[in-house]
C-alpha positions as YAML, in Angstrom:
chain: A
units: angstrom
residues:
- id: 1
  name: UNK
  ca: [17.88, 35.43, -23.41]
- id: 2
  name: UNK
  ca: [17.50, 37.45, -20.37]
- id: 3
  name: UNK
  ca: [15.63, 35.31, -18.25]
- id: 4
  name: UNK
  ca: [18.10, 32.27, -19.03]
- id: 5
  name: UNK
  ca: [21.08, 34.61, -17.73]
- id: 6
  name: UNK
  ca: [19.15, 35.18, -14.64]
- id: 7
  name: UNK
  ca: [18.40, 31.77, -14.19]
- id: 8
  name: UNK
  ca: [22.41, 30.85, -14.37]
- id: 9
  name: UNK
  ca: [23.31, 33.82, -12.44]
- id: 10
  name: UNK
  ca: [20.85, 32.95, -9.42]
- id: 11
  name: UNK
  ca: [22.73, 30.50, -8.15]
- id: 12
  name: UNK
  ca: [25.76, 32.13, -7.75]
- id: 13
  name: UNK
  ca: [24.44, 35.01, -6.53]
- id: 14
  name: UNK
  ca: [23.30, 33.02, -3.65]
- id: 15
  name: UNK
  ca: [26.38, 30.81, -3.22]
- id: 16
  name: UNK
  ca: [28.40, 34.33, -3.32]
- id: 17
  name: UNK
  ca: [25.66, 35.54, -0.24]
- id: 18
  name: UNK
  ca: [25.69, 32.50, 1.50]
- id: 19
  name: UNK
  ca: [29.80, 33.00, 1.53]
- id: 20
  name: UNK
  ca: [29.56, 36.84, 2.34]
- id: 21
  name: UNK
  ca: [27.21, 36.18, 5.45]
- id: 22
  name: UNK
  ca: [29.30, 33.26, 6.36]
- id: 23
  name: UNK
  ca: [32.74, 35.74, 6.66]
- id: 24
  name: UNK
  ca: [30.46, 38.09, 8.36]
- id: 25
  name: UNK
  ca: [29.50, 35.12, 11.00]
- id: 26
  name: UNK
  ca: [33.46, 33.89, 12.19]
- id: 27
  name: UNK
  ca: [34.59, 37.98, 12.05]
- id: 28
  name: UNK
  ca: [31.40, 38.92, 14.62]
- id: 29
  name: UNK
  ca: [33.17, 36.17, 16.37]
- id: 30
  name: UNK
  ca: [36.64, 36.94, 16.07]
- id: 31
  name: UNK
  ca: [35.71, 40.62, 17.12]
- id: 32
  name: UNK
  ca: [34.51, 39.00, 20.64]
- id: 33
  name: UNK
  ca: [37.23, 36.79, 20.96]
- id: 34
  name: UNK
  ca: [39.63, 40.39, 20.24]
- id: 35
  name: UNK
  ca: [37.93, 43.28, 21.56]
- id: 36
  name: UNK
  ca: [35.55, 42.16, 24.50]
- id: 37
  name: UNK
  ca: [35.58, 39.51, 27.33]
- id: 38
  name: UNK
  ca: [31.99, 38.37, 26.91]
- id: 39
  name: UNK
  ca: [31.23, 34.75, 27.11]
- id: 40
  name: UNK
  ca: [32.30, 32.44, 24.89]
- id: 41
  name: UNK
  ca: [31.03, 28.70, 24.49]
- id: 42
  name: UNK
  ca: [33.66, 26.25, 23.04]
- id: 43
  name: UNK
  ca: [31.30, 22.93, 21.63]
- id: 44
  name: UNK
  ca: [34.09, 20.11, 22.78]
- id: 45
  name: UNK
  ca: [34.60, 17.95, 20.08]
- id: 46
  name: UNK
  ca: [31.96, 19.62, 18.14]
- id: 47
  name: UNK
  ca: [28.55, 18.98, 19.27]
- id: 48
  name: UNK
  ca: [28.94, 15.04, 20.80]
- id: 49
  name: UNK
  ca: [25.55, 15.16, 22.65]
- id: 50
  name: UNK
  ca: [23.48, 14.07, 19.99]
- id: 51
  name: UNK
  ca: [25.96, 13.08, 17.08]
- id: 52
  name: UNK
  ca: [29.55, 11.14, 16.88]
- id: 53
  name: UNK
  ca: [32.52, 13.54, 18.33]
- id: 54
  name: UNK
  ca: [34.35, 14.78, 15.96]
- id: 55
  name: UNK
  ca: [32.26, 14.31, 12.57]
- id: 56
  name: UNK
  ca: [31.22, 16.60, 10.12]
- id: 57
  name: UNK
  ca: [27.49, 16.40, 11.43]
- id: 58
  name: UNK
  ca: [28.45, 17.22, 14.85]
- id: 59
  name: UNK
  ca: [30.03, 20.65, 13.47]
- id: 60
  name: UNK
  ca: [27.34, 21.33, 11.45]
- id: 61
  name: UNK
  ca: [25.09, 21.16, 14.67]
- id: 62
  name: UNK
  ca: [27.42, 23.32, 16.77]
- id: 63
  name: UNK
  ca: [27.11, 25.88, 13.97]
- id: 64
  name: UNK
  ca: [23.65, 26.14, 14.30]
- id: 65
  name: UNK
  ca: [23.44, 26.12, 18.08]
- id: 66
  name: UNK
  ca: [25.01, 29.80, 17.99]
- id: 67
  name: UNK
  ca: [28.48, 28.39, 19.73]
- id: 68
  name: UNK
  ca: [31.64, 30.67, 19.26]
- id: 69
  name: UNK
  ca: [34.49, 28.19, 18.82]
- id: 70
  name: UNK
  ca: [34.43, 24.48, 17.98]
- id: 71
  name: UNK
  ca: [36.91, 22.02, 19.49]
- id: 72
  name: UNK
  ca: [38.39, 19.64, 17.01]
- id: 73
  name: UNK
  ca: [41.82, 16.47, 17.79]
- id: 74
  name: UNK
  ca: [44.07, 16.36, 15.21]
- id: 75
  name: UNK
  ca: [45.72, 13.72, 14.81]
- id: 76
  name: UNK
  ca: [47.89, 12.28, 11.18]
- id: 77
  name: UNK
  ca: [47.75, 9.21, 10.10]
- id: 78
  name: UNK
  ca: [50.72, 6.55, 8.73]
- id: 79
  name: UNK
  ca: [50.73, 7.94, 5.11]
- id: 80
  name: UNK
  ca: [50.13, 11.29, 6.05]
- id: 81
  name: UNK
  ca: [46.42, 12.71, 6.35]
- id: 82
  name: UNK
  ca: [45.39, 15.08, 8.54]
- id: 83
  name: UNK
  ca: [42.27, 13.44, 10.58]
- id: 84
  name: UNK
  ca: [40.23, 14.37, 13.34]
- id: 85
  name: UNK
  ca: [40.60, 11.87, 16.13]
- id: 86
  name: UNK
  ca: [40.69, 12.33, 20.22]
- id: 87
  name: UNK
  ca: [41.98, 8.86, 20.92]
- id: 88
  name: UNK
  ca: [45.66, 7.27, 19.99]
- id: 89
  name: UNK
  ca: [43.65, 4.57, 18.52]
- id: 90
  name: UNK
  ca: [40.38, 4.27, 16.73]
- id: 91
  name: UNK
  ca: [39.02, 1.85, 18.82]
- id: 92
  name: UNK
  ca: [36.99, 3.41, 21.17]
- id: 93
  name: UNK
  ca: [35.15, 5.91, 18.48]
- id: 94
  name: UNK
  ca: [34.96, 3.85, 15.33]
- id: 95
  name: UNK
  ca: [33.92, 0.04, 13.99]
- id: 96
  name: UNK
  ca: [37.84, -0.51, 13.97]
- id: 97
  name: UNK
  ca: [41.24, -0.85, 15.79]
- id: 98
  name: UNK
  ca: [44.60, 0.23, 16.22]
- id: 99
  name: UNK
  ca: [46.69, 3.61, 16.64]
- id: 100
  name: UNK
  ca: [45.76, 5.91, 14.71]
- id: 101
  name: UNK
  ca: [49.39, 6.89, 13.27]
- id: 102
  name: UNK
  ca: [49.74, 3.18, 12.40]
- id: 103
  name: UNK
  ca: [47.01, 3.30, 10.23]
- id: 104
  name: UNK
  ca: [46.32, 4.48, 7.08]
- id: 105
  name: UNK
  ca: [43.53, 6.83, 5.65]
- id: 106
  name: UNK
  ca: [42.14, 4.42, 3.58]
- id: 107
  name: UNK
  ca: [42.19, 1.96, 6.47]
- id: 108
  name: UNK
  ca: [40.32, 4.73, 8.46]
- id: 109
  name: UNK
  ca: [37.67, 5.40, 5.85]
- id: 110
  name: UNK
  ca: [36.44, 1.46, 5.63]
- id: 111
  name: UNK
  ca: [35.34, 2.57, 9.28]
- id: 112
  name: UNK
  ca: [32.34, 3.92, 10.79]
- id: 113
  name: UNK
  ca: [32.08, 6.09, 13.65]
- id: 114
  name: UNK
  ca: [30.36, 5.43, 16.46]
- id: 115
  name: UNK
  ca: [27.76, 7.04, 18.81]
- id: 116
  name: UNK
  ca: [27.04, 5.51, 22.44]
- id: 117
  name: UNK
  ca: [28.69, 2.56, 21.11]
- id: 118
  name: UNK
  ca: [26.58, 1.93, 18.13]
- id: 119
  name: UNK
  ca: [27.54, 2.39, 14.16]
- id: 120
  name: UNK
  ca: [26.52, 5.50, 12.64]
- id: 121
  name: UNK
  ca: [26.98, 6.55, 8.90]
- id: 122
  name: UNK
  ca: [29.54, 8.46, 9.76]
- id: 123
  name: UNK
  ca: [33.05, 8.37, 8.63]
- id: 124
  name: UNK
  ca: [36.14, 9.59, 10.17]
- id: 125
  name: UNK
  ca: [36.86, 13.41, 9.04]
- id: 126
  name: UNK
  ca: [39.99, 14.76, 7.42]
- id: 127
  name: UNK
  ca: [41.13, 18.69, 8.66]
- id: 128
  name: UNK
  ca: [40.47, 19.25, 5.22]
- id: 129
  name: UNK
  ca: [37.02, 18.31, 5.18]
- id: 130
  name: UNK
  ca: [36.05, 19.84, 9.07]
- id: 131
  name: UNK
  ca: [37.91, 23.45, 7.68]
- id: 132
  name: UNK
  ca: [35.64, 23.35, 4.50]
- id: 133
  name: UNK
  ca: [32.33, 23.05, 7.11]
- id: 134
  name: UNK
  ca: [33.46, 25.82, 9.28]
- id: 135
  name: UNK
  ca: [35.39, 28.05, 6.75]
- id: 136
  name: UNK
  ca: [33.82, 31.44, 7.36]
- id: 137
  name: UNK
  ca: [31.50, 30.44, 9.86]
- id: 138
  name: UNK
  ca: [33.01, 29.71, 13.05]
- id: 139
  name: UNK
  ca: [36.44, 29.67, 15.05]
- id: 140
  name: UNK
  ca: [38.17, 26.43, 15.26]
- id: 141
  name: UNK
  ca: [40.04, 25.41, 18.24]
- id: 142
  name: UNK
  ca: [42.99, 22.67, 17.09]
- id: 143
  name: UNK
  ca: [43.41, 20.74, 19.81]
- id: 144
  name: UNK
  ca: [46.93, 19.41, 18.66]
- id: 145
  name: UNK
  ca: [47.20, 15.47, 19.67]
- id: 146
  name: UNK
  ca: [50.25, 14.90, 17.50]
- id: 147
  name: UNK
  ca: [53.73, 16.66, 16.62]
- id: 148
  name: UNK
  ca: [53.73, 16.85, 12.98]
- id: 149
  name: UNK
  ca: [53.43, 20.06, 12.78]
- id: 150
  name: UNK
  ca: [54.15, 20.14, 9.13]
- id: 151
  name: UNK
  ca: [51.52, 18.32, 7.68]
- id: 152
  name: UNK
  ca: [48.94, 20.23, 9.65]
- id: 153
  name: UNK
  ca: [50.12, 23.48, 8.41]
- id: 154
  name: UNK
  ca: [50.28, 22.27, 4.54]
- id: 155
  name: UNK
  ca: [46.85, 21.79, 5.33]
- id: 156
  name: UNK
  ca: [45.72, 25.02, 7.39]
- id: 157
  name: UNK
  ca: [47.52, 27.25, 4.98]
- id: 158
  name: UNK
  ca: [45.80, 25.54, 1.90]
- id: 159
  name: UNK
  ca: [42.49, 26.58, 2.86]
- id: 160
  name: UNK
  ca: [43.28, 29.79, 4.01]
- id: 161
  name: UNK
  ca: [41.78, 30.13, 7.59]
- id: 162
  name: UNK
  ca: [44.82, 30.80, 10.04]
- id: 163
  name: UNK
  ca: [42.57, 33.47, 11.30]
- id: 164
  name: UNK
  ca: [39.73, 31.30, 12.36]
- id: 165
  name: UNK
  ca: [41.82, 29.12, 14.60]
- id: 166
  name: UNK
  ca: [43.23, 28.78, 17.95]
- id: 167
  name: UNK
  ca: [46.11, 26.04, 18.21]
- id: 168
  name: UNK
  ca: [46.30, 24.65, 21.76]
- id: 169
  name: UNK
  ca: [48.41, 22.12, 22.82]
- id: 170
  name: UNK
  ca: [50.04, 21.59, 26.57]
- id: 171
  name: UNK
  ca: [53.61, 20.84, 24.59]
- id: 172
  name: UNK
  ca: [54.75, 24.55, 24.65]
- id: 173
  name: UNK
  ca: [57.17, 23.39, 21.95]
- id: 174
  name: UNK
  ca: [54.75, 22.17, 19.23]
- id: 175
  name: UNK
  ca: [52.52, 25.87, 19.62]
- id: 176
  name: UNK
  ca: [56.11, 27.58, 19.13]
- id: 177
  name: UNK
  ca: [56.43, 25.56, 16.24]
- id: 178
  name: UNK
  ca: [53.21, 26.86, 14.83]
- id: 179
  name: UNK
  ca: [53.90, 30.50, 15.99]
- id: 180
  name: UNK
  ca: [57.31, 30.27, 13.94]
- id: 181
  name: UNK
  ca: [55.36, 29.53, 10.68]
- id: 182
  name: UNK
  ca: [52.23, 31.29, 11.43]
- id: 183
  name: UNK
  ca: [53.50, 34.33, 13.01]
- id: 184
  name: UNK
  ca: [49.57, 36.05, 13.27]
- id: 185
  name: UNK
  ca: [48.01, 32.58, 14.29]
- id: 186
  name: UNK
  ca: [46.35, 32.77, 17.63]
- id: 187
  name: UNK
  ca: [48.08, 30.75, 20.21]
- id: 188
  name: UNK
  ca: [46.76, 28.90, 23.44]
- id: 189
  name: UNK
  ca: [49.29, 27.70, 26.08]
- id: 190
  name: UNK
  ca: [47.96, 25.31, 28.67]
- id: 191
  name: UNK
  ca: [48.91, 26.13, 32.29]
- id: 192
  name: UNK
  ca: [49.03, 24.10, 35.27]
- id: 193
  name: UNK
  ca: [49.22, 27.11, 37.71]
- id: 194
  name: UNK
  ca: [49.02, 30.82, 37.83]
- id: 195
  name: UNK
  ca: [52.42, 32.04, 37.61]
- id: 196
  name: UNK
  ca: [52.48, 30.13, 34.24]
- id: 197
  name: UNK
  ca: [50.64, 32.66, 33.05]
- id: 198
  name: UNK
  ca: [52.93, 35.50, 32.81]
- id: 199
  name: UNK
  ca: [55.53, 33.31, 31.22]
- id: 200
  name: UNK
  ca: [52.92, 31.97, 28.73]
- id: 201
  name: UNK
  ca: [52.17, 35.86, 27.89]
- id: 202
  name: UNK
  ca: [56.31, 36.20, 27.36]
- id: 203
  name: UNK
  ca: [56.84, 33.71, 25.47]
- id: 204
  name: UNK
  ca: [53.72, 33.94, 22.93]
- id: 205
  name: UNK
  ca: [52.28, 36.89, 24.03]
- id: 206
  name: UNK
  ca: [48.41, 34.75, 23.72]
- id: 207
  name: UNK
  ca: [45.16, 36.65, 24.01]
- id: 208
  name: UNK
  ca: [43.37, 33.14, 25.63]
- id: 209
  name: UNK
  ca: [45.04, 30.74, 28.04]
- id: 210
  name: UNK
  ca: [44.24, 27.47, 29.06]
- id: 211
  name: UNK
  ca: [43.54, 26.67, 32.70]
- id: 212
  name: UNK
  ca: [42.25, 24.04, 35.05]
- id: 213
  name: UNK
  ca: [39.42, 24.37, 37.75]
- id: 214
  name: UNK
  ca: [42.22, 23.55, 40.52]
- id: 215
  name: UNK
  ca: [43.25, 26.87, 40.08]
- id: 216
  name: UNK
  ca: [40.66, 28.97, 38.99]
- id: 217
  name: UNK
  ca: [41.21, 31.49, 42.37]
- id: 218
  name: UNK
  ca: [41.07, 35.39, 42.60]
- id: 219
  name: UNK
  ca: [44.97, 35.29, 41.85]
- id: 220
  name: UNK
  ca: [44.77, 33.77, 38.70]
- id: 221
  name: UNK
  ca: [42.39, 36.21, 37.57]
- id: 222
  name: UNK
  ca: [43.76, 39.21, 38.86]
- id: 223
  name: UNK
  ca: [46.67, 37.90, 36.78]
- id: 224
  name: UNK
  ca: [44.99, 36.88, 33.66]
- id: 225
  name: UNK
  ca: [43.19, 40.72, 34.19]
- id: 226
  name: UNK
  ca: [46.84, 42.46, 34.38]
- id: 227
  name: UNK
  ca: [48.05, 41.00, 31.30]
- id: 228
  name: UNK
  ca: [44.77, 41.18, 29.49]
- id: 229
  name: UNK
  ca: [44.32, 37.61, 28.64]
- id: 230
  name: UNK
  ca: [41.23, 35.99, 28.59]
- id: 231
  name: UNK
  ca: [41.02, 32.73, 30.75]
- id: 232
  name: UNK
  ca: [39.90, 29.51, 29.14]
- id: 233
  name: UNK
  ca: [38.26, 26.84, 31.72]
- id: 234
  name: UNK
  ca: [36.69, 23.29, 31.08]
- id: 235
  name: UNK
  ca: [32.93, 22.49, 32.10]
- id: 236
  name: UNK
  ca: [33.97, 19.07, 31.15]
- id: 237
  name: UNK
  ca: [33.36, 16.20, 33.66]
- id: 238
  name: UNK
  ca: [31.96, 17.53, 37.10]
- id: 239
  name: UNK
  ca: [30.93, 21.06, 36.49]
- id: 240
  name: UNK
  ca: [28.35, 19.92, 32.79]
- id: 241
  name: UNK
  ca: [27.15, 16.38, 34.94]
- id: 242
  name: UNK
  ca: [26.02, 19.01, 37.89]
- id: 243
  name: UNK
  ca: [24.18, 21.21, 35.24]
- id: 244
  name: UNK
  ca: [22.75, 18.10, 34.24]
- id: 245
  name: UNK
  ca: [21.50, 17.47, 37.09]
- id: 246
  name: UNK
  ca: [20.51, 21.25, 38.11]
- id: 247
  name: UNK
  ca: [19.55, 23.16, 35.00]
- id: 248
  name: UNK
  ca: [19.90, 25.95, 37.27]
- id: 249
  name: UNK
  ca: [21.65, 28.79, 35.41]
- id: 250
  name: UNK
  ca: [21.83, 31.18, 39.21]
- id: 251
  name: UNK
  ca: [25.14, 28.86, 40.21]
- id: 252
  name: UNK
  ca: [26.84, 28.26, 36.58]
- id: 253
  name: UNK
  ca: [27.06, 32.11, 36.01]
- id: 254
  name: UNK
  ca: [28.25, 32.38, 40.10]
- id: 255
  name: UNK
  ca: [30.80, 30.10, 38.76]
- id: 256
  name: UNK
  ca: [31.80, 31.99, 35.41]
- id: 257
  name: UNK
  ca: [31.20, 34.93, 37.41]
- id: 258
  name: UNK
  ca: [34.58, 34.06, 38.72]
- id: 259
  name: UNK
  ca: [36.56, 35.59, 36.15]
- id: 260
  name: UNK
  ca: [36.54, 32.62, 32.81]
- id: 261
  name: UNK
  ca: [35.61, 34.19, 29.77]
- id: 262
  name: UNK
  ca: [35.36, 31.43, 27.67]
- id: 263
  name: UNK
  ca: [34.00, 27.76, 28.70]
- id: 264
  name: UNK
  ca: [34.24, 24.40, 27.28]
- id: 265
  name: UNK
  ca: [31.59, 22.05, 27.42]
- id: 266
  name: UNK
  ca: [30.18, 18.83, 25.98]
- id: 267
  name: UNK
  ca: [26.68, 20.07, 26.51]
- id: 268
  name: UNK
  ca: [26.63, 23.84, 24.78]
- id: 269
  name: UNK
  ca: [22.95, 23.70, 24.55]
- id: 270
  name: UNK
  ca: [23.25, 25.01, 28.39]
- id: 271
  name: UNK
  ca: [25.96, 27.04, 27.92]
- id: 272
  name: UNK
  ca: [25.06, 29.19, 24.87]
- id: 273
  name: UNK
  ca: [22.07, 30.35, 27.29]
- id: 274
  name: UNK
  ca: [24.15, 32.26, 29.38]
- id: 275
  name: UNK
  ca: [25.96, 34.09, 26.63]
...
């Protein structure tokens, strides 16, 4: 009788572990994002190199390429699911067509996603499903690509992780939204130049913001420094195609050595390096 109650405990001894080290995983990581300005890697749209953006398989690999913070498009659909999706329409990424807020999740299912332009066996993610994959295991970055706000918190607050995600969104009005109902949630405002920055701190008083390489100067530093905000840059485009080129990690840490704390990048293989 013993050894058949060890048997049915064993595997929910290890399910309980597996949970307990996955907590322990996202709070290391929230502790960095917090208390520190080390490096942070941000896998944009999960880890696309290899595997479809924005699928379940591409989250899973960011996980276990050590990145800090996956970034995820939300987008909702005609009868109301929460997806992930970059595009306005699903014609680009998937077997299908149309806008994605025409369509409904059924629709969206039928599809496949692609990668490179071929079919995978993918299918297109809810929030639902990407929050269960990194639930305790890794901060989420919600890049917001729609306005209804409401269906996306129903969703956040029903699995319980407002503390493992950043909302970002360049409509200052939409993150306010989400501050209102989530008054603990971590907030990113985009900014377009450095004295944005100080009214971004005012008005949601952010530990991260959001800025663009045109302006990534000594100034906007020294300001970021004074208000004790870490400063959020892309690698996306010119700066990731160069370390393509040059796998030369001497001039990408010159460049972070600028003042960005945390990075975004569609190849965090090179990135995670440096942390």
């Amino acid at each position: 009788m013993h050894l058949i109650t060890k048997r049915i405990l064993a595997p929910f001894l290890l399910f309980f572990l597996f949970i307990q080290l996955g907590q322990a995983q996202v709070d290391e990581i929230k502790d960095k994002f917090l208390n520190s300005y080390d490096l942070m890697v941000i896998a944009h749209r999960a880890a696309n190199q290899n595997f479809p953006e924005n699928s379940i398989i591409a989250i899973e690999e960011a996980i276990r390429m050590g990145v800090d913070i996956i970034e995820l498009d939300i987008r909702v659909t005609a009868d109301g699911v929460v997806v992930l999706m970059h595009d306005q329409t699903v014609d680009r990424t998937t077997t299908g067509t149309g806008d994605v807020e025409a369509l409904t999740y059924s629709y969206l299912q039928s599809l496949q996603l692609l990668h490179k332009g071929e079919p995978t066996n993918e299918k297109i993610p809810t929030l639902e499903e990407a929050l269960k994959a990194t639930k305790g295991r890794i901060m989420v970055d919600m890049d917001m690509k729609t306005d209804k706000v409401k269906e996306v918190l129903e969703v956040v607050k029903a699995m319980d992780v407002v503390d493992e995600l950043l909302f970002f969104d360049s409509d200052w009005d939409v993150l306010e939204a989400f501050q209102e109902s989530l008054p603990d949630a971590f907030i990113m405002p985009r900014t377009y130049k450095a004295k944005e920055i100080k009214k971004a701190v005012k008005r949601f008083n952010p530990r991260a913001v959001h800025i663009d390489p045109s302006f990534y100067t000594p100034k906007t530093v020294a300001i970021a420094k004074k208000y004790g905000v870490r400063l959020w840059i892309n690698a996306l485009g010119n700066i990731d195609r160069k370390m393509l080129a040059n796998p030369d990690q001497e001039w990408a840490r010159e460049w972070l050595d600028k003042g960005a704390t945390m990075v975004q990048t569609d190849v965090p293989s090179f990135w995670t390096q440096l942390k």
